[in-house]
C-alpha positions as CSV (number, residue, x, y, z in Angstrom):
1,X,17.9,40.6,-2.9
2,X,17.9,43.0,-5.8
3,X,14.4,41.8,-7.7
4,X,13.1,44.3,-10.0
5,X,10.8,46.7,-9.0
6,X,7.7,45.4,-11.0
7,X,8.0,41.8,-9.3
8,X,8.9,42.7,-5.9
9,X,6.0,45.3,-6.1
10,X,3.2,42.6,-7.5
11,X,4.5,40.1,-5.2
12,X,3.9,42.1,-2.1
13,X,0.6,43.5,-3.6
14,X,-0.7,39.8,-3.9
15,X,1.1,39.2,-0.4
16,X,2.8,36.2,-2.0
17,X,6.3,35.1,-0.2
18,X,8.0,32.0,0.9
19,X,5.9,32.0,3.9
20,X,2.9,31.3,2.1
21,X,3.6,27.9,0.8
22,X,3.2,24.8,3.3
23,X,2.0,21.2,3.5
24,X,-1.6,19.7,3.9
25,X,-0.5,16.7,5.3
26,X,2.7,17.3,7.1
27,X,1.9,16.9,11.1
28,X,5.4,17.9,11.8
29,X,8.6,19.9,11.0
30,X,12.0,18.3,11.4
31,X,13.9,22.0,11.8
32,X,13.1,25.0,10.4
33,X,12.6,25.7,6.6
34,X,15.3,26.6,4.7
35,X,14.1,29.7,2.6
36,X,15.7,31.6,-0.5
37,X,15.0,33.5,-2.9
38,X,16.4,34.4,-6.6
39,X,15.3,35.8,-10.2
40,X,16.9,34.3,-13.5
41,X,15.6,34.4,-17.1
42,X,12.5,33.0,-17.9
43,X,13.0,29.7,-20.4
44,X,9.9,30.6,-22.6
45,X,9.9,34.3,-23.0
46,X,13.8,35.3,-22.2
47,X,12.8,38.8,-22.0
48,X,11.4,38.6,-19.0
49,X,12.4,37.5,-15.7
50,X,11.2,35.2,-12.6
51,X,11.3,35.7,-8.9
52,X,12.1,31.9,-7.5
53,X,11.1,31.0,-4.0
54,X,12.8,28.2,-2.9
55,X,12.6,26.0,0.6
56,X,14.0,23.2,1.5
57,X,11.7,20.9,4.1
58,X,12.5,18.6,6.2
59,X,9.3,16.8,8.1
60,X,7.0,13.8,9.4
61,X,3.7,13.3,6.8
62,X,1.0,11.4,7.0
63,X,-0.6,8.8,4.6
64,X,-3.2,6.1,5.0
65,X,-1.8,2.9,3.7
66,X,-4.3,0.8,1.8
67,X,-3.5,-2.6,3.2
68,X,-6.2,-4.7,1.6
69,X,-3.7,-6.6,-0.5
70,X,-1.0,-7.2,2.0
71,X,1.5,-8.0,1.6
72,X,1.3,-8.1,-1.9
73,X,0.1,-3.7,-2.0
74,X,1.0,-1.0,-3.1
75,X,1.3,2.0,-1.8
76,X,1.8,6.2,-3.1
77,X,3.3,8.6,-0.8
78,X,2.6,12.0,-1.0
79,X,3.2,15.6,-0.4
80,X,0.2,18.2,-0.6
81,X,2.0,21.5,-1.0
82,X,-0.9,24.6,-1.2
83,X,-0.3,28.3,-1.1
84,X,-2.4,30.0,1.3
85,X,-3.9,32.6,-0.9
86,X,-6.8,32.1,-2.9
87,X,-6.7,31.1,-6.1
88,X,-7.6,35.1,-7.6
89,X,-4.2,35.6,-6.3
90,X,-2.7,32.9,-7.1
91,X,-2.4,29.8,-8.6
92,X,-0.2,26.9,-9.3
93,X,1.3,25.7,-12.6
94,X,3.7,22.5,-13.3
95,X,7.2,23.3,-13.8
96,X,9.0,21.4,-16.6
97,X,11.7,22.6,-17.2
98,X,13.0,21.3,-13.6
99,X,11.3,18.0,-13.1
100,X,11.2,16.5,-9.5
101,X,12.8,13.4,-9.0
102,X,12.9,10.5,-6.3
103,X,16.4,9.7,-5.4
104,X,15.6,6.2,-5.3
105,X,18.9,4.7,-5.5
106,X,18.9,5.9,-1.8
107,X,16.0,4.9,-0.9
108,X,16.5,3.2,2.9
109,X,14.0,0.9,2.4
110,X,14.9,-0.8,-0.6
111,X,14.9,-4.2,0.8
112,X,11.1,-3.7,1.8
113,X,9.6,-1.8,-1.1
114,X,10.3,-1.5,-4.8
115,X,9.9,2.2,-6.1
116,X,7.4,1.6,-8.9
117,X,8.3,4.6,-11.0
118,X,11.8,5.2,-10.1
119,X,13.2,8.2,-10.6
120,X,9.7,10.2,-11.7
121,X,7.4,11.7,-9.7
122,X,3.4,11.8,-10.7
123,X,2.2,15.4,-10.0
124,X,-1.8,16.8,-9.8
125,X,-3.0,20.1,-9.7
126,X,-6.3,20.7,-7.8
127,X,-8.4,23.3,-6.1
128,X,-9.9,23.4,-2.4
129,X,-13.7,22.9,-2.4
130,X,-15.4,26.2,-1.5
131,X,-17.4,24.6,1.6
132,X,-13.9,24.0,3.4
133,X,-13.7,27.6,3.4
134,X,-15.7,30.3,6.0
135,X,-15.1,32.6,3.5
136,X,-16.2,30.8,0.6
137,X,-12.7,30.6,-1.2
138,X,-10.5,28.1,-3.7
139,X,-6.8,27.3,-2.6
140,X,-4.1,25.9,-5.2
141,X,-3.3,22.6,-4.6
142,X,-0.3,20.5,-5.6
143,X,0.2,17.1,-5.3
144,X,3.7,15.2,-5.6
145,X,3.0,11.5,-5.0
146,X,5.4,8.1,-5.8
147,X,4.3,4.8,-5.4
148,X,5.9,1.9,-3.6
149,X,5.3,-1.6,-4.0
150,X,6.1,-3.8,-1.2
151,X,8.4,-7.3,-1.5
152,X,6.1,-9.8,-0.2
153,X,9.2,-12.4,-0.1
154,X,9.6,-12.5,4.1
155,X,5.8,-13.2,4.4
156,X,5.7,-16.1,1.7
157,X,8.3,-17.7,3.3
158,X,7.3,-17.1,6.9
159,X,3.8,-17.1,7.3
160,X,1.6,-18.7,3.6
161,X,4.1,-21.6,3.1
162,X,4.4,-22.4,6.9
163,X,0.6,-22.1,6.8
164,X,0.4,-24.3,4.1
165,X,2.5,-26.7,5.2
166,X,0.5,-27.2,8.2
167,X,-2.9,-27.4,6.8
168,X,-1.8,-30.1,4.1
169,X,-0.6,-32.3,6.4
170,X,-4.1,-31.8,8.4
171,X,-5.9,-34.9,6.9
172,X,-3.0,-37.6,8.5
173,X,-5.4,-38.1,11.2
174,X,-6.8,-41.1,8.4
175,X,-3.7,-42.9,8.4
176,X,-4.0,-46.5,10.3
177,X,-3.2,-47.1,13.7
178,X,0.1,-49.5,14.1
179,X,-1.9,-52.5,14.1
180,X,-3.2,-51.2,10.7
181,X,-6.9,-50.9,11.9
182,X,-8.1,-47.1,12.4
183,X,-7.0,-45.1,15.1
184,X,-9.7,-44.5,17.9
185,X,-11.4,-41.8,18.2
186,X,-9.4,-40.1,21.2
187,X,-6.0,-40.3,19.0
188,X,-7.9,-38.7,16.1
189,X,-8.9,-35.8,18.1
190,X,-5.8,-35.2,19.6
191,X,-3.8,-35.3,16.0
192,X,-6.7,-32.9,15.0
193,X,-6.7,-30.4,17.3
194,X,-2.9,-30.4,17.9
195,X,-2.6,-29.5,14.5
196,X,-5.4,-26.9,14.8
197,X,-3.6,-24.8,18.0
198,X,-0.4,-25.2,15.9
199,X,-1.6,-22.9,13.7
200,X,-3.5,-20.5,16.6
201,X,-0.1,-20.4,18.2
202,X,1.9,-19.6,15.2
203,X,-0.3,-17.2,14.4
204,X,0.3,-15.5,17.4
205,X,4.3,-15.4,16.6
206,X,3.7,-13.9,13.5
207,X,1.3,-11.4,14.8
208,X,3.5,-8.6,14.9
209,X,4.4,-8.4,11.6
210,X,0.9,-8.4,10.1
211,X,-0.8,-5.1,10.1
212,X,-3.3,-4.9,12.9
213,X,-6.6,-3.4,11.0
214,X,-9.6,-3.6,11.1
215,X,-10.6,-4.9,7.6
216,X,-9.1,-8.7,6.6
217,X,-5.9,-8.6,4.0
218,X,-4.7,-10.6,1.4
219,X,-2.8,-12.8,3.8
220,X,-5.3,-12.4,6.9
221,X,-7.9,-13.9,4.1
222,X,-5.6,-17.2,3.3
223,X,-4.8,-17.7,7.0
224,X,-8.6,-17.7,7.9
225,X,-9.4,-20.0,4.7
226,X,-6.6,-22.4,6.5
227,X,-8.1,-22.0,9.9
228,X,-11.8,-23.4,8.4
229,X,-9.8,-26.2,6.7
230,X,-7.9,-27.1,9.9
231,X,-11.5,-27.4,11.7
232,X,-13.1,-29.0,9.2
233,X,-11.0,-31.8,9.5
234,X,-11.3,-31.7,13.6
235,X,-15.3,-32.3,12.7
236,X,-14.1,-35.0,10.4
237,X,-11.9,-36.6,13.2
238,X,-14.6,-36.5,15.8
239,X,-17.8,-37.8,13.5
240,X,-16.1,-40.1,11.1
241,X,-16.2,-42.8,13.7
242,X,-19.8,-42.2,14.7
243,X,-21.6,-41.8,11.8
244,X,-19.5,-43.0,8.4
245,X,-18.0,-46.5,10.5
246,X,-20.3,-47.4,13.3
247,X,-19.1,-50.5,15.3
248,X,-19.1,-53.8,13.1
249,X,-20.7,-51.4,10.5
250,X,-18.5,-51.0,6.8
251,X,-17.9,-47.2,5.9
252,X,-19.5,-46.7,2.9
253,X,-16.0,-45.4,1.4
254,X,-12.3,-45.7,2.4
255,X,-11.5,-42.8,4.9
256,X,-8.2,-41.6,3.0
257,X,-11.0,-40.8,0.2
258,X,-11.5,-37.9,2.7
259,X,-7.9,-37.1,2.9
260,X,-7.3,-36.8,-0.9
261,X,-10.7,-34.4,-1.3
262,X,-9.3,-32.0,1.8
263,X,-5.9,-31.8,0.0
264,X,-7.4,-31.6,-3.5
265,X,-9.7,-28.8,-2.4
266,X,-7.1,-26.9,-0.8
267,X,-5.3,-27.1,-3.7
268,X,-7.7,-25.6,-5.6
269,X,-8.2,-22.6,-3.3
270,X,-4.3,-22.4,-3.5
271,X,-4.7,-21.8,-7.4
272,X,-7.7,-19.6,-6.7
273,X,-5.8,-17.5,-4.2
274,X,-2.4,-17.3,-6.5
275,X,-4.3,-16.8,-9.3
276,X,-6.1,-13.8,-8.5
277,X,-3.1,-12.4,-6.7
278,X,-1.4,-12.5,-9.9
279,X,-3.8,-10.8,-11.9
280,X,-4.6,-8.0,-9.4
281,X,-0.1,-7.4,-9.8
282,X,-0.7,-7.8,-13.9
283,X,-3.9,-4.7,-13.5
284,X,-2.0,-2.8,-11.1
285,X,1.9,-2.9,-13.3
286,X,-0.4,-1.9,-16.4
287,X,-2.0,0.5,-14.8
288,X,1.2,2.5,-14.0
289,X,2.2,1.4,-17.4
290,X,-0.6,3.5,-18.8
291,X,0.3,6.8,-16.3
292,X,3.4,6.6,-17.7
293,X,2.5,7.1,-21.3
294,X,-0.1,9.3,-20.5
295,X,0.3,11.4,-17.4
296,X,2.7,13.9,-16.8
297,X,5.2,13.0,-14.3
298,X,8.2,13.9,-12.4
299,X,6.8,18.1,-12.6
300,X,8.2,20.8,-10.1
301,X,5.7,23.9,-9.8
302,X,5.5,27.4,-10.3
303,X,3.5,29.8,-8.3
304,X,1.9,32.7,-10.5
305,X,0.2,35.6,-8.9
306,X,-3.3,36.4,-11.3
307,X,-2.1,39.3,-13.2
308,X,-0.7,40.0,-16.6
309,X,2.2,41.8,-15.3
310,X,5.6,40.0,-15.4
311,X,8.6,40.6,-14.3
């Protein structure tokens, strides 16, 4: 294009051109990058002039998820842009007179996460460390990052209340046999332990659409805390008999006493478990809160070659 002398001449001094610029954590390109190129006033000092690189990127990047919440996390997505010159060449500074925004109203997955800041988009300015570099340099650093907080409705209804339903109906194995004395010991087990592979087997139906790491989740926590209920009452099933009601021996207690502390304790881990659930989504929703107020958010960038000359 026609650039000015003075910017075309600084820009290839400092080597600085659309080609420069890429991703940290893009692992691949969807097509080729659209480049252009244009100069228009500058919105602070009108008397001078900027040279505007711009691309348009299409591509596959990668992100850890933190899952230890699951399904009740929340996740940031990110793009790392850099410019591969060092930063006495060059460095980045946040653009505010065009903002970056998340077109959230078409976000595809809508119906799986909720886009916690909608429309803005939280940027950070950083520097390389000089050991990641043989030559013992600083690169510019930008990153654009929104979160997304996952809709834990499907696995509420389709793996903790099926859970729980199972594991409060555990304790039946108390109830009287039909000629209203106790059921042996043989029926007991059996009620027990159907109960217990129940829940093995459902597990295994719902396996898929848990994440498979190697740390335990939110939900991987309650349906392990079910799992020690469930065979805590299979111990209760088998001993009961032996040691609490020998033959022609009175239990020192009714049975169902047993059935009314297993559903009264799980209970209380139930409160336990919703209750700190709750207050880890009240920290988290004031924490963004607070980034609003306080951060800047929703900045584009500007690349600015280390000289006093402008163009």
């Amino acid at each position: 294009g026609d650039y000015p002398a003075a910017g075309t001449a600084l820009c290839a001094a400092y080597g600085l051109n659309a080609s420069r610029f890429g991703f940290l954590n893009m692992v691949e390109a969807v097509g080729d990058m659209e480049v252009w190129s244009s100069t228009q006033n500058n919105v602070f000092v009108p008397e001078l002039e900027d040279l505007c690189f711009k691309m348009r990127v299409r591509g596959i990047f990668l992100e850890e998820y933190e899952l230890q919440n699951f399904p009740w996390d929340e996740q940031r997505l990110s793009l790392m842009l850099t410019v591969h010159l060092p930063t006495t060449r060059v460095h980045l500074t946040q653009n505010k007179e065009f903002p970056s925004i998340f077109m959230h109203d078409h976000f595809g997955l809508n119906g799986v996460f909720k886009v916690v800041l909608n429309q803005h988009v939280k940027s950070e300015l950083g520097e390389s460390r000089k050991e990641a570099s043989s030559a013992g340099l600083r690169y510019p650093w930008l990153e654009f990052s929104v979160y997304l907080q996952r809709k834990p409705s499907f696995f509420i209804n389709q793996v903790v209340l099926p859970l729980a339903a199972i594991t409060t109906i555990t304790p039946l194995s108390v109830m009287p046999d039909v000629d209203g004395g106790m059921m042996g010991t043989g029926d007991r087990l059996s009620y027990a332990v159907t109960i217990l592979l129940t829940s093995v087997a459902y597990r295994f139906v719902i396996a898929g659409a848990i994440p498979q790491v190697s740390y335990l989740t939110a939900i991987d926590s309650y349906n392990l805390v079910c799992f020690i209920f469930m065979l805590t009452n299979v111990a209760e099933a088998a001993l009961w008999p032996a040691l609490a009601a020998p033959a022609g021996a009175v239990p020192p207690f009714p049975e169902w006493y047993w059935a009314v502390a297993f559903i009264a304790a799980f209970g209380v881990y139930n409160a336990y478990f919703w209750a700190s659930t709750m207050l880890t989504m009240r920290a988290r929703r004031r924490t963004r809160a607070d980034e609003l107020a306080k951060l800047d958010l929703g900045t584009g960038f500007m690349a600015r070659p280390q000289s006093s000359l402008h163009t």
